[in-house]
C-alpha positions in Angstrom: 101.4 123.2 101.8 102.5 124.7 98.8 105.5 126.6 99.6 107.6 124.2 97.6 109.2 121.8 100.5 109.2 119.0 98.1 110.5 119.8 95.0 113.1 122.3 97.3 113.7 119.7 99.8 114.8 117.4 96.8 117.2 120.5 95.1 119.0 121.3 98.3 119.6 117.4 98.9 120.9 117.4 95.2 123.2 121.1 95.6 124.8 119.6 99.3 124.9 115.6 97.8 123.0 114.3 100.8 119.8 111.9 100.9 116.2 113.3 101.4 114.2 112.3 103.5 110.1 113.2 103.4 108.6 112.7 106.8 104.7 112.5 105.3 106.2 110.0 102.9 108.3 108.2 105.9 104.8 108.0 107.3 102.6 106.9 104.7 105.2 104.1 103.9 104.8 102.9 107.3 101.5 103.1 107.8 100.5 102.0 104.3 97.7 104.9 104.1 98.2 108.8 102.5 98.2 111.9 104.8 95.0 112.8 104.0 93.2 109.3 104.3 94.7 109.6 107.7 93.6 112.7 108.7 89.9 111.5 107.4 89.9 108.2 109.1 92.0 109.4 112.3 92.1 112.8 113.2 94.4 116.0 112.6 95.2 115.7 116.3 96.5 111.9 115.9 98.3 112.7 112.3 100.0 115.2 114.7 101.2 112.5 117.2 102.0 110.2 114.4 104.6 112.6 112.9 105.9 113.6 116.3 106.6 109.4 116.2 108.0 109.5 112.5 110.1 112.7 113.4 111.8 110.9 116.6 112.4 107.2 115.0 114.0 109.2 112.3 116.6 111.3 114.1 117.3 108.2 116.3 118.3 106.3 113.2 122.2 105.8 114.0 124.6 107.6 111.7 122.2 110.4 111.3 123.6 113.0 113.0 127.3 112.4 111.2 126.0 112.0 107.6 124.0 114.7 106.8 120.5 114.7 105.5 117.9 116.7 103.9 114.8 116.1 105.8 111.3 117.9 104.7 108.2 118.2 107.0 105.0 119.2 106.8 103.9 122.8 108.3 101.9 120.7 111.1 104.8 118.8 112.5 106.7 121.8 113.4 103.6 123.3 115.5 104.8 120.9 118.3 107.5 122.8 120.5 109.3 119.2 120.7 108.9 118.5 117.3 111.2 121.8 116.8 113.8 121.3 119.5 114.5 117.7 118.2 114.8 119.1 114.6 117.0 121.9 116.0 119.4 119.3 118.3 119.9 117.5 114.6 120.0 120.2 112.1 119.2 123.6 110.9 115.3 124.1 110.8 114.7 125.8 107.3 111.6 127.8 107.1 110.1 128.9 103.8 108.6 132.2 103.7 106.1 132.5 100.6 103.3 134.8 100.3 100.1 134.2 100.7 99.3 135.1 97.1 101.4 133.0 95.7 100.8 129.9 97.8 97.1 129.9 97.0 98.4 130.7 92.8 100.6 127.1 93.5 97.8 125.0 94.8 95.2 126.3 92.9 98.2 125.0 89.7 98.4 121.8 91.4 94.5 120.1 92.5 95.4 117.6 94.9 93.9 116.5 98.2 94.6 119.2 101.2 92.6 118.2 104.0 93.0 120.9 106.1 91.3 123.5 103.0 88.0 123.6 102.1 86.5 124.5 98.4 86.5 128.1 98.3 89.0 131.0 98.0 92.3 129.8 99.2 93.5 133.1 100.1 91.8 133.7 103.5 92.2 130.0 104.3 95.9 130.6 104.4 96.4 133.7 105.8 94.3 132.1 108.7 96.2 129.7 108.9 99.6 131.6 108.8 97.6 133.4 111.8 97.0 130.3 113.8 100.8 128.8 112.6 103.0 131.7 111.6 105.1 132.2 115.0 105.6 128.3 115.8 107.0 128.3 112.2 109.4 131.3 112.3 110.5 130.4 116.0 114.0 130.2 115.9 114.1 128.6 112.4 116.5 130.3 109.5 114.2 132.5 107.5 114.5 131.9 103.8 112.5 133.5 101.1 110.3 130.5 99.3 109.8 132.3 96.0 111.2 131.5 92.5 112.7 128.4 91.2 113.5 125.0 94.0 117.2 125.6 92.7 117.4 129.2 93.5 115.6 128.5 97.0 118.1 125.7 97.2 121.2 127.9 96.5 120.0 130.3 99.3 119.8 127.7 101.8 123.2 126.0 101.2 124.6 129.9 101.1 122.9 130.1 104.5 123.7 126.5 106.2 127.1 126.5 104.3 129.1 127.4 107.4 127.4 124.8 110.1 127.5 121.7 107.4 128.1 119.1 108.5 126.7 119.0 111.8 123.6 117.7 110.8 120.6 117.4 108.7 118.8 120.5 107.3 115.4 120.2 108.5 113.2 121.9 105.8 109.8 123.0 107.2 107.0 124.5 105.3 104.2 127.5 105.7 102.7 130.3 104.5 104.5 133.5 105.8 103.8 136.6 104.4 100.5 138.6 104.9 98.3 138.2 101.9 100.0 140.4 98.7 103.3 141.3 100.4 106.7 141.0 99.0 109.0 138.9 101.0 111.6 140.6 103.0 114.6 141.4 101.5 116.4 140.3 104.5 115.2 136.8 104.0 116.3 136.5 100.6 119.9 135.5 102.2 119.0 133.8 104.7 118.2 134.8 108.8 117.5 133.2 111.6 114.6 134.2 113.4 114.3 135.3 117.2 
């Protein structure tokens, strides 16, 4: 939410010449309904199993594995621990550290429907939920520092995935990262995996 998965999921796919693949779109297509009318109408908890669903179908697709694809998730997919060992078997999970600050500046730029945000200050609703989230997203994943332009994100990712291309999809995962204010770590700017 707002750390750029989309627009950086589609520059990465562009730099390595692979297909993307957007799981909440993946989902919407096949249920015919948007990720927030689901969440209304059904639950957070059965969005959650629905993209668990989405996440397997897709990595069972045959070829997969072989041809390399960019695929971007939502923040809330990767808080399953099976979500993240099945996007780990397939790929490299990418996670995009951005500050708080500037996550709420980007949604606050761009209104849209975010059902898991109420009206208010967006800055203590993230770093709560980087509290709550933070460790299932940074478990294991390669590290990569979210801010600046999708191409620049892009270029740090394929620098960091370059070597182990071609073994799978790059998994792309969102989430606020960084306590509220902070600059990112300079370590992350390249590209690390965490423990």
């Amino acid at each position: 939410m707002g750390c750029g998965k989309t627009t950086v999921g589609r520059a990465l796919a562009r730099a390595l010449g692979v297909p993307r693949v957007d799981l909440d779109e993946r989902l919407e297509r096949l249920l015919g309904t948007s990720v927030p009318e689901l969440v209304r109408g059904r639950g957070e908890a059965d969005l959650r199993e629905l993209e668990a669903r989405a996440l397997a179908s897709l990595v069972a697709e045959p070829g997969l594995r072989g041809r390399g694809v960019v695929i971007t998730a939502g923040g809330g997919t990767t808080l399953r621990p099976d979500n993240r060992r099945v996007m780990d078997r397939v790929g490299t999970r990418v996670y995009l550290e951005v500050s708080v600050e500037e996550l709420a500046r980007r949604l606050e730029a761009e209104p849209g429907e975010r059902p898991l945000l109420r009206p208010g200050p967006l800055g203590p609703q993230l770093a709560a939920l980087l509290e709550a989230r933070g460790e299932a997203y940074r478990e294991g994943a390669l590290v990569v520092d979210g801010h600046g332009e999708p191409e620049a994100v892009a270029a740090r990712i394929v620098a960091a995935v370059s070597p182990t291309h071609g073994d799978g999809p790059a998994a792309v995962v969102e989430g606020p990262a960084a306590a509220e204010g902070a600059a990112p770590d300079p370590a992350v700017a390249a590209g690390r995996r965490a423990p």
